[in-house]
VOMAR-309271 format. One line per 8 residues: number of its first residue (from 1); their letters; for each residue x, y, z of C-alpha. Coordinates in nm, 4 decimals. Last residue first. Example, Ala and Ser with C-alpha at 12.3 -4.5 7.8 and 13.67 -1.06 7.14 Angstrom:
# VOMAR-309271
2) SA) 1.3670/-0.1060/0.7140; 1.2300/-0.4500/0.7800;
***
This chain:
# VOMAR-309271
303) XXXXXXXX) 1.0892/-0.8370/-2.3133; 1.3295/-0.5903/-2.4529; 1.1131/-0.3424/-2.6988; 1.1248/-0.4009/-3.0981; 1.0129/-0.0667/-3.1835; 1.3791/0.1038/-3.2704; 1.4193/0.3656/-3.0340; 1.7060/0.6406/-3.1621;
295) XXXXXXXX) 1.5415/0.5490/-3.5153; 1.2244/0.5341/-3.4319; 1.2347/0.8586/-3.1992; 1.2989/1.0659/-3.5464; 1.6661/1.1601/-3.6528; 1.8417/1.4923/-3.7678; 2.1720/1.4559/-3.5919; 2.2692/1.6768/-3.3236;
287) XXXXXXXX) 2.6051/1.8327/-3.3987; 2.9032/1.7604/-3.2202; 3.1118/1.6705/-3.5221; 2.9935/2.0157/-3.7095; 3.1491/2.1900/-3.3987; 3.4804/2.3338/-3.4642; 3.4991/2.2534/-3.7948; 3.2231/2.3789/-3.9125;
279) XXXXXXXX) 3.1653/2.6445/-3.6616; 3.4945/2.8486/-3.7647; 3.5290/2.9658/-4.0915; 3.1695/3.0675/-4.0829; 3.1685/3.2565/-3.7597; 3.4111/3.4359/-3.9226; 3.2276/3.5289/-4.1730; 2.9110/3.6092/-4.0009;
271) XXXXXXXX) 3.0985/3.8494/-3.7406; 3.2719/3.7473/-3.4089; 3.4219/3.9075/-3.0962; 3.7936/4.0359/-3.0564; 3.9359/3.7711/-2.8063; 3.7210/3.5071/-3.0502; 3.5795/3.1866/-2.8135; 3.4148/2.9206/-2.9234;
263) XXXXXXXX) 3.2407/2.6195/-2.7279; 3.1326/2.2937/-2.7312; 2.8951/2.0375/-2.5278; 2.6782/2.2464/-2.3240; 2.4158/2.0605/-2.1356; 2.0881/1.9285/-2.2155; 1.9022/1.7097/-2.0154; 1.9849/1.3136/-2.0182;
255) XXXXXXXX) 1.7003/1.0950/-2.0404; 1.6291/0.8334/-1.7367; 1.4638/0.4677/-1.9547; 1.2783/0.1686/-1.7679; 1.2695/-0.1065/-1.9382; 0.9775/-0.3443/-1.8996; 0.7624/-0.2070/-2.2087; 0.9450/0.0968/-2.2875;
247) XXXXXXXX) 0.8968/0.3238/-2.0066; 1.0672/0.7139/-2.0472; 1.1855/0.9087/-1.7309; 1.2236/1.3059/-1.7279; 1.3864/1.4263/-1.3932; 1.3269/1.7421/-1.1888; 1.2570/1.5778/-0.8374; 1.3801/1.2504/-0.7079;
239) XXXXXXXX) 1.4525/1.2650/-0.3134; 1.1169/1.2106/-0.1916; 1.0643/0.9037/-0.4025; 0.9893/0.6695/-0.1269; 0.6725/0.8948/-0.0267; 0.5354/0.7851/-0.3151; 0.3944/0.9402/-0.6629; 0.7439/0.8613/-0.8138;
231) XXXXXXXX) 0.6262/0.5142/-0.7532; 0.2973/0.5233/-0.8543; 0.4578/0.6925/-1.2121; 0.6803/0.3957/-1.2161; 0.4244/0.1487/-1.1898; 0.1821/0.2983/-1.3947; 0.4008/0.2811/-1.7654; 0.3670/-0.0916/-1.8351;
223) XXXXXXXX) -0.0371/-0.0918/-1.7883; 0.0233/0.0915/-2.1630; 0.0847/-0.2321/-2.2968; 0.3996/-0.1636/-2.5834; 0.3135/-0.5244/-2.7878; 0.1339/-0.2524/-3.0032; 0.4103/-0.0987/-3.1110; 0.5483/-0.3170/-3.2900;
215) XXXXXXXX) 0.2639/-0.3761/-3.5059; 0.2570/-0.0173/-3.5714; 0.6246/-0.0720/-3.7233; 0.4849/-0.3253/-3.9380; 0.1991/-0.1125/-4.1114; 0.3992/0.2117/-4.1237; 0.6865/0.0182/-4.3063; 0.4058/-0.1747/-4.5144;
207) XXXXXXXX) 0.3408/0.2165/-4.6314; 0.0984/0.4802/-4.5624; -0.0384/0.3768/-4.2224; -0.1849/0.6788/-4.0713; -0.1032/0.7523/-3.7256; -0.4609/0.7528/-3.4932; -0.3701/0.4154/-3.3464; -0.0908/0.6278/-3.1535;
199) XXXXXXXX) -0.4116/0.8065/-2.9279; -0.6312/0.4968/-2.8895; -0.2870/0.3743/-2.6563; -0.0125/0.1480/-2.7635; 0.2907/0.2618/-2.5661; 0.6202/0.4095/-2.5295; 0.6294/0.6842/-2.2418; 0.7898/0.9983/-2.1417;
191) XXXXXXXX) 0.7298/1.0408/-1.8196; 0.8208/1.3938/-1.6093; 0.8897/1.4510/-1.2794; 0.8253/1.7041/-1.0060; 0.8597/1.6673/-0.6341; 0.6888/1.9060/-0.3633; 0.8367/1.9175/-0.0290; 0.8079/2.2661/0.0076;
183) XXXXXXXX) 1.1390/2.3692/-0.0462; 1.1727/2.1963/-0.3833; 0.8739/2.3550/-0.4834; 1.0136/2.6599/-0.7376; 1.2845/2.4089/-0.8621; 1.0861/2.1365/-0.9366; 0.8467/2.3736/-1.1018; 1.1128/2.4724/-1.3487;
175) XXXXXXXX) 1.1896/2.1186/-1.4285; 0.8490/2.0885/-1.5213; 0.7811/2.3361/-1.7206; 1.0933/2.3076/-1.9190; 0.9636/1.9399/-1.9871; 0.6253/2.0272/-2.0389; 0.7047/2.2730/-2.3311; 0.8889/1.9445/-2.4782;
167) XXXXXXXX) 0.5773/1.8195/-2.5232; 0.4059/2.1267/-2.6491; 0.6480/2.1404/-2.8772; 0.6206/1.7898/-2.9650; 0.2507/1.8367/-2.9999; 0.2706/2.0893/-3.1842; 0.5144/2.0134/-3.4418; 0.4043/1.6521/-3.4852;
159) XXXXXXXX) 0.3828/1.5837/-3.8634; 0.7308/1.3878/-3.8500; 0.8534/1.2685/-3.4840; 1.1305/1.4679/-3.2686; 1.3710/1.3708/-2.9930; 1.2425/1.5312/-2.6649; 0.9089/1.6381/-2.8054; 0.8328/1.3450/-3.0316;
151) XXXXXXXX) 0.9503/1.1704/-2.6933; 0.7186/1.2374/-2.5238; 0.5929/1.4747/-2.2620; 0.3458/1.3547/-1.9180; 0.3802/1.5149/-1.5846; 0.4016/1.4081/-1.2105; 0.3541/1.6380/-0.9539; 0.4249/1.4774/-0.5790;
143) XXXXXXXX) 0.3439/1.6632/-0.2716; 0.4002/1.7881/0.0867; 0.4769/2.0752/0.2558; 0.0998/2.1176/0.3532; 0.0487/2.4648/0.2967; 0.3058/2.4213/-0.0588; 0.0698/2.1310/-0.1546; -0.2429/2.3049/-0.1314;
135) XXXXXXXX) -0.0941/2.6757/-0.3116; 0.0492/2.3596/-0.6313; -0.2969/2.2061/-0.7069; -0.4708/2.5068/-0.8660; -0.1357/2.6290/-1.0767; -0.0373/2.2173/-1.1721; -0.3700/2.1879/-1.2828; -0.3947/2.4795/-1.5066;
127) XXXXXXXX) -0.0135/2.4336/-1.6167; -0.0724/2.1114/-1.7407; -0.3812/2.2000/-1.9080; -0.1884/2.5094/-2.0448; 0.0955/2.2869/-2.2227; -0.1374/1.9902/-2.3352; -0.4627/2.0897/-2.3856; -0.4265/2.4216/-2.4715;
119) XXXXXXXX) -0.1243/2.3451/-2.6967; -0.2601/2.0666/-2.9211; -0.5980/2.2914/-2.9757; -0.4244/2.5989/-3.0809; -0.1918/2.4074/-3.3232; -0.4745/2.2295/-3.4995; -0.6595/2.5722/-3.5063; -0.3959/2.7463/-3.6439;
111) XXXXXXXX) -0.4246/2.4906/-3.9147; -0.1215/2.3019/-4.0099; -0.0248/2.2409/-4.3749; 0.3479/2.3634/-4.4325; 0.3598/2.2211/-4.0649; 0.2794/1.8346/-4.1206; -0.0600/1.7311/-3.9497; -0.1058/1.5747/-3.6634;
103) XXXXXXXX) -0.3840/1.6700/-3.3854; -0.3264/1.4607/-3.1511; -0.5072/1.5179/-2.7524; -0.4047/1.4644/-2.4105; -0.5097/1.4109/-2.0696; -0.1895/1.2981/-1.8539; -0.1044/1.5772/-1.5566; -0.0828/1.3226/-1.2545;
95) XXXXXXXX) -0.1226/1.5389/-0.9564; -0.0660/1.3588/-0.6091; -0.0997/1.4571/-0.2566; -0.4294/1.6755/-0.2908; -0.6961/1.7098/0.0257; -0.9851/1.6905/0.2303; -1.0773/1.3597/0.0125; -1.4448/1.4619/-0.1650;
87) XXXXXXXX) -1.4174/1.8642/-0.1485; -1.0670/1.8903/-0.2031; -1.0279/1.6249/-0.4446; -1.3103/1.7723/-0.6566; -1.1588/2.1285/-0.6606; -0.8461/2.0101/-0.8361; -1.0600/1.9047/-1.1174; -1.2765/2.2718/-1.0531;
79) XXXXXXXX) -0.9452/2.4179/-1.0973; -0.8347/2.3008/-1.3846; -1.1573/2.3634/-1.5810; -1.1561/2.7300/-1.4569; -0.8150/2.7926/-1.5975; -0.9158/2.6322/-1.9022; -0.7796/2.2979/-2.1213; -0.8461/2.0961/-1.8115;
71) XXXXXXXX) -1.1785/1.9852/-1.9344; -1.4088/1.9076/-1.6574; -1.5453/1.5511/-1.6311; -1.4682/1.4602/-1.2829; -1.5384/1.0760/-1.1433; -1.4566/0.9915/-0.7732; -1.2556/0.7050/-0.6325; -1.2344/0.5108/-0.3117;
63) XXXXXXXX) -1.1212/0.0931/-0.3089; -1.2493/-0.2256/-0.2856; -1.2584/-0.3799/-0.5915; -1.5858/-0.2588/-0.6879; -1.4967/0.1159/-0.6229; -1.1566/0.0907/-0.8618; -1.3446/-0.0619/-1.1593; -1.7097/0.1690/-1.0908;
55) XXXXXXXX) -1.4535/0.5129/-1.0816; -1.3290/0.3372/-1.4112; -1.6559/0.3201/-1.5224; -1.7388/0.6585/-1.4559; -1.4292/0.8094/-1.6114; -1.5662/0.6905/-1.9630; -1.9259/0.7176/-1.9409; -1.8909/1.1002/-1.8974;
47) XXXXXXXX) -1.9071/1.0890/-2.2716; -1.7481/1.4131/-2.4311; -1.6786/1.5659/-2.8109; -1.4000/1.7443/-2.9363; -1.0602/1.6665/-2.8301; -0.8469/1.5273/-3.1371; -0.8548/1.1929/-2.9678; -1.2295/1.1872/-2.9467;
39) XXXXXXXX) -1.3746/1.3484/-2.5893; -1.4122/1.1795/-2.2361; -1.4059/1.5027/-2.0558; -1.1822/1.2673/-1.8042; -1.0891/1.3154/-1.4379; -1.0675/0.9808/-1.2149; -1.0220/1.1780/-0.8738; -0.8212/0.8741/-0.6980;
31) XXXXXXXX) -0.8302/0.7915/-0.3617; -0.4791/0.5835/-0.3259; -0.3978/0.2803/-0.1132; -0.1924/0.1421/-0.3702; -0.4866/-0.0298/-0.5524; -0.5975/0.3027/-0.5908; -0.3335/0.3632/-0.7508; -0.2905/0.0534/-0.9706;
23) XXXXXXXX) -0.6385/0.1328/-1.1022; -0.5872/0.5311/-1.1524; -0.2828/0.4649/-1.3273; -0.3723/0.1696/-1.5798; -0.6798/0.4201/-1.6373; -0.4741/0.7178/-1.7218; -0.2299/0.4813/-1.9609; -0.4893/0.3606/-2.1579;
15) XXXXXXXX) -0.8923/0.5651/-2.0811; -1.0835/0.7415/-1.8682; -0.7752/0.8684/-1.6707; -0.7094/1.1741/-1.8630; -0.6235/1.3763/-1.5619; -0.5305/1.1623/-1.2692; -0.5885/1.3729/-0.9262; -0.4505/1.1658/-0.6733;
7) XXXXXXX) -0.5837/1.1668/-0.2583; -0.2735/0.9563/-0.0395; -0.4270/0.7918/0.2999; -0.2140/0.4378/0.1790; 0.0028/0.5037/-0.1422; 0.2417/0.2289/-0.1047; 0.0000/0.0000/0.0000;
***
């Protein structure tokens, strides 16, 4: 019962990886706020059915959940989710930040819409929750903020400009937070996770390549990723704080943050020419190269 007398907010918990959360949660000793609007995977639309049932799974087994189905696109959205943990459990010890939504689309074609949409779900619903959640946990000195990027943000997919900005959005966010709460008691970490969800079944298959890699994929259970998150959601991982994880079926992955790797220096200052002569052969070789997650991550996951 690693989370005994704990109270968890998981956003987008209706459905793959939120659900797998919520259940092993509450199996942990958790009460879980089981938040979902319950929309398509681009966002629009709603069915309350979806966060119920999982509020039904976790009840008939034993344990205490509620259902919320604000969005937490919108300040007041946020704060009504974080609102239904304070009225139902007295409290908030956890925030799992995991709703999302795809909107793909390459960027010589994307709508501002499509960009719009990726963003306020992901970047300002994470900050919505995170801003209504974080004034409880800095009275009590105590609490554990756990937040969902990717890698198409870390490492970079084709079509995904928004999301993986937004993704990688979350990952300045949240190391920034860790840094504001550290004091407090308050942990931050992020999850960047491999796995089949209704979200990935959304990429279009174009080629047999599309087809097979897909198929990959879908050995990638999404229950994978809820240990660690329940973990970090612990008081066991106290000392942990402003760290981006991926889970890849049963590995578990830490990601390196940037740090400088080269530098030039010119006693009398630079100008585009000079620059020139210089940066190619002073740090061509350290350049990133242009590559997708698939080929840093090739789908065939240790088992």
């Amino acid at each position: 019962m690693m989370l005994k007398d704990r109270v968890a907010v998981v956003t987008g918990a209706g459905r793959g990886i939120g659900r797998s959360m919520a259940l092993l949660m509450a199996k942990e000793g958790a009460k879980v706020v089981v938040n979902d609007l319950g929309g398509a995977e681009d966002g629009t639309g709603s069915d309350q059915a979806v966060a119920t049932q999982v509020v039904k799974e976790i009840t008939d087994a034993g344990g205490e959940a509620v259902d919320n189905f604000d969005t937490v696109a919108t300040w007041e959205g946020g704060h009504n989710i974080i609102k239904t943990a304070i009225d139902n459990f007295g409290k908030i010890d956890i925030l799992v930040n995991n709703a999302g939504v795809l909107r793909d689309r390459m960027i010589f074609n994307m709508t501002e819409e499509e960009w719009d949409g990726v963003m306020e779900v992901h970047m300002k619903g994470t900050f919505d929750c995170t801003r209504a959640a974080s004034n409880y946990m800095k009275q009590q000195k105590y609490g554990r903020v756990i937040n969902f990027s990717s890698t198409s943000g870390i490492l970079g997919n084709y079509g995904q400009s928004n999301y993986g900005a937004a993704k990688l959005g979350i990952v300045g966010f949240t190391r920034n937070c860790a840094l504001d709460m550290q004091r407090y008691g308050v942990t931050f970490n992020a999850i960047a996770p491999f796995a089949w969800t209704r979200l990935i079944g959304t990429i279009p298959e174009r080629t047999e390549e599309d087809k097979q890699r897909l198929e990959k994929i879908k050995r990638m259970d999404p229950g994978h990723i809820a240990p660690l998150v329940t973990y970090l959601a612990s008081e066991e991982a106290g000392e942990i704080s402003g760290q981006v994880f991926g889970v890849r079926a049963k590995e578990i992955i830490l990601f390196s943050l940037p740090r400088p790797v080269r530098t030039i220096h010119r006693a009398e200052g630079w100008d585009p020419q000079s620059i020139a002569d210089v940066i190619p052969g002073a740090m061509a070789d350290s350049f990133s190269p242009l590559v997708t997650t698939a080929d840093i991550f090739p789908y065939e996951p240790l088992v």
